[in-house]
C-alpha positions in Angstrom: 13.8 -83.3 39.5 15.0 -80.0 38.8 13.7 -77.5 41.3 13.1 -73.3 40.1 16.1 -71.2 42.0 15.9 -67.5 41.3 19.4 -66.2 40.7 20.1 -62.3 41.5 23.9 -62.5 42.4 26.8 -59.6 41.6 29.2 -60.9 38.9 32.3 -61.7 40.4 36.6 -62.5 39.3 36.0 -66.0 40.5 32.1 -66.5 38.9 30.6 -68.5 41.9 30.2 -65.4 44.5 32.8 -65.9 46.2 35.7 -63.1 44.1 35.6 -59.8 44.1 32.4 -57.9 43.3 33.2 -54.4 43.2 34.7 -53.8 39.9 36.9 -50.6 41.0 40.3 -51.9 40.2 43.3 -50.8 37.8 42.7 -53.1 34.7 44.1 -51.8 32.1 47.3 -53.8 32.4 45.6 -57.4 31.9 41.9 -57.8 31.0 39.7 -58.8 34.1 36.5 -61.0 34.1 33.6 -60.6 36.1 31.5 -63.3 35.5 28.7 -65.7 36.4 29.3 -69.6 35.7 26.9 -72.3 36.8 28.5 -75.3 38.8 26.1 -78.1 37.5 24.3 -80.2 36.6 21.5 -77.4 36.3 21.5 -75.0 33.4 21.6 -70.8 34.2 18.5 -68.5 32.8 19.9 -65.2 32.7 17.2 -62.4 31.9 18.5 -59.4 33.1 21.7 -57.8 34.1 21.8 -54.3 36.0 24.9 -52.3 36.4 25.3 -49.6 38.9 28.0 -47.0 38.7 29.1 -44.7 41.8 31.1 -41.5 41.5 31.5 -38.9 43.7 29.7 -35.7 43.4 33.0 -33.1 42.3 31.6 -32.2 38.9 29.6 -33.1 35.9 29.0 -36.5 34.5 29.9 -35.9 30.7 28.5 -38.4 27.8 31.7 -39.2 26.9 33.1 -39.7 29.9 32.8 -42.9 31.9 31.5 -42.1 35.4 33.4 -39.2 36.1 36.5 -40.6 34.2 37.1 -37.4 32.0 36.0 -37.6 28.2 36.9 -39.6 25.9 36.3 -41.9 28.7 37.7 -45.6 28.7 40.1 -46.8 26.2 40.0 -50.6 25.7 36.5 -50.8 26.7 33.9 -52.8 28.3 32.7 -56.2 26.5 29.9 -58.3 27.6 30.8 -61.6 26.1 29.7 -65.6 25.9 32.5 -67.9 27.1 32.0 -71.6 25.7 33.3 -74.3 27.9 36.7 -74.1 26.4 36.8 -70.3 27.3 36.7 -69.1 23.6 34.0 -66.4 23.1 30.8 -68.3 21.8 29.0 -64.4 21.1 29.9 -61.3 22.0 26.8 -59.3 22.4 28.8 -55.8 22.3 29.5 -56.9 18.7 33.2 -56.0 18.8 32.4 -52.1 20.1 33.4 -52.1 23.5 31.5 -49.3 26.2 33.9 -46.4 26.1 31.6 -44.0 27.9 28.2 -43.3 30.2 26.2 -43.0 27.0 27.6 -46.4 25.2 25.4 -48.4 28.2 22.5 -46.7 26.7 23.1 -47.6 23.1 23.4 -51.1 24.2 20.9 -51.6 26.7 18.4 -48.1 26.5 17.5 -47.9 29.9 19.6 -45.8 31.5 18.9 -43.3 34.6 21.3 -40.7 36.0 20.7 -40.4 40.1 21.3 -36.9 41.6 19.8 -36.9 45.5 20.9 -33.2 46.0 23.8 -34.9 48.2 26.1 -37.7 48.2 27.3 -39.4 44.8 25.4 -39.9 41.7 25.0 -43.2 40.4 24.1 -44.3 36.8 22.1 -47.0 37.0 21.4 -49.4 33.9 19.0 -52.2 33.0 19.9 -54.3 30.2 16.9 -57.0 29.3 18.3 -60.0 28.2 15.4 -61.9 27.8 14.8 -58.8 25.1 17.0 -60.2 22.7 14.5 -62.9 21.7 15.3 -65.5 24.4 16.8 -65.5 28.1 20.7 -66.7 27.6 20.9 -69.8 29.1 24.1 -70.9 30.2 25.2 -74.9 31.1 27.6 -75.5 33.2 31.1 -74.5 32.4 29.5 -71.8 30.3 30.3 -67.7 31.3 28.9 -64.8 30.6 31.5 -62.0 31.0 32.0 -58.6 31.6 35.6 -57.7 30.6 37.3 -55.1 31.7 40.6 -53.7 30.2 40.8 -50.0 31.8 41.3 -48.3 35.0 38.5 -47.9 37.2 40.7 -46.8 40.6 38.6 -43.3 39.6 35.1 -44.7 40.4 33.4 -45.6 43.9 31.8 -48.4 43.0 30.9 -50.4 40.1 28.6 -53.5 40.1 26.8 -55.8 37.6 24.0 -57.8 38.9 23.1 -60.8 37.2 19.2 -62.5 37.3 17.6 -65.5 36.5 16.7 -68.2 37.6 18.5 -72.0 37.2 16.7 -75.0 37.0 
C-alpha cells in the first residue's frame, strides 16, 4: 500500500538530503547538480519548486545581473533539466536558454518578488508551478530533476531551491 508523504526538501549535490544545499560555490570549472532523486520503490510528485537568492545589501540589484553578480550576469547559465535513469536529459524545461540573470527566473517561472526589509540583505524569491505546466512531474526512482550550475556563485549569500510534492 503506498502511503501519501509530502515532500518539501532543498535540492542537494548528492539528491537524497544529505549534500550540500547551499548552492554558493565556484562552478564554473565543472558543471554542478543540485538535484532531487527518489530511492524507491515509490514514485516523486514534484509540483512546485521555490528558489531563494541572498545578496548583501551594497548596491542595486540590476535585471541583468544575477543577484548582485554585475550585468551581463552568469555566463554558462542555469538549466533546470530531467535526468532519465541512464543520466541523459529526458527534457530540459529551460529549452536550451539557460537563466543568465535575475529577470530570466521571471521569464521562466513569472512569479518573482524582490525583498528589501529596510536592513539586512535582499532576497529574490521565486515560485515556479510545476504542476502549471499541464501535469505535476513525476519522477521514478533513479529519475532527477536538476538544477545545473556552470558559473560562479562565491559572490552570493545564499542560494536555495526547494523542491515539493509529495511521493506515493
Amino acid at each position: 500500500m503506498n502511503i501519501f508523504q509530502p515532500i518539501s526538501r532543498y535540492l542537494d549535490t548528492n539528491g537524497d538530503g544529505t549534500g550540500t544545499k547551499n548552492a554558493v560555490g565556484d562552478y564554473s570549472v565543472g558543471t554542478t547538480d543540485f538535484y532531487i532523486e527518489p530511492p524507491g520503490p515509490d514514485k516523486f510528485v514534484l509540483s512546485r519548486l521555490l528558489i531563494q537568492i541572498e545578496d548583501a545589501r551594497t548596491g542595486g540589484w540590476d535585471a541583468d545581473g544575477y543577484g548582485q553578480i554585475s550585468a551581463p550576469g552568469l555566463t554558462n547559465g542555469i538549466s533546470a533539466l530531467l535526468l532519465s535513469d541512464t543520466g541523459s536529459i529526458a527534457c530540459d524545461l529551460t529549452d536550451n536558454t539557460p537563466i543568465k540573470s535575475n529577470v530570466g527566473w521571471g521569464q521562466l517561472c513569472y512569479d518573482t518578488v524582490l525583498h528589501d526589509f529596510g536592513n539586512g540583505n535582499f532576497f529574490l524569491s521565486i515560485r515556479w508551478t510545476l504542476a502549471a505546466l499541464g501535469h505535476p512531474i513525476e519522477l521514478d526512482p533513479g529519475e532527477r530533476f536538476v538544477i545545473r550550475l556552470s558559473d560562479d556563485f562565491t559572490a552570493l549569500v545564499a542560494h536555495y531551491f526547494l523542491i515539493q510534492g509529495f511521493s506515493g
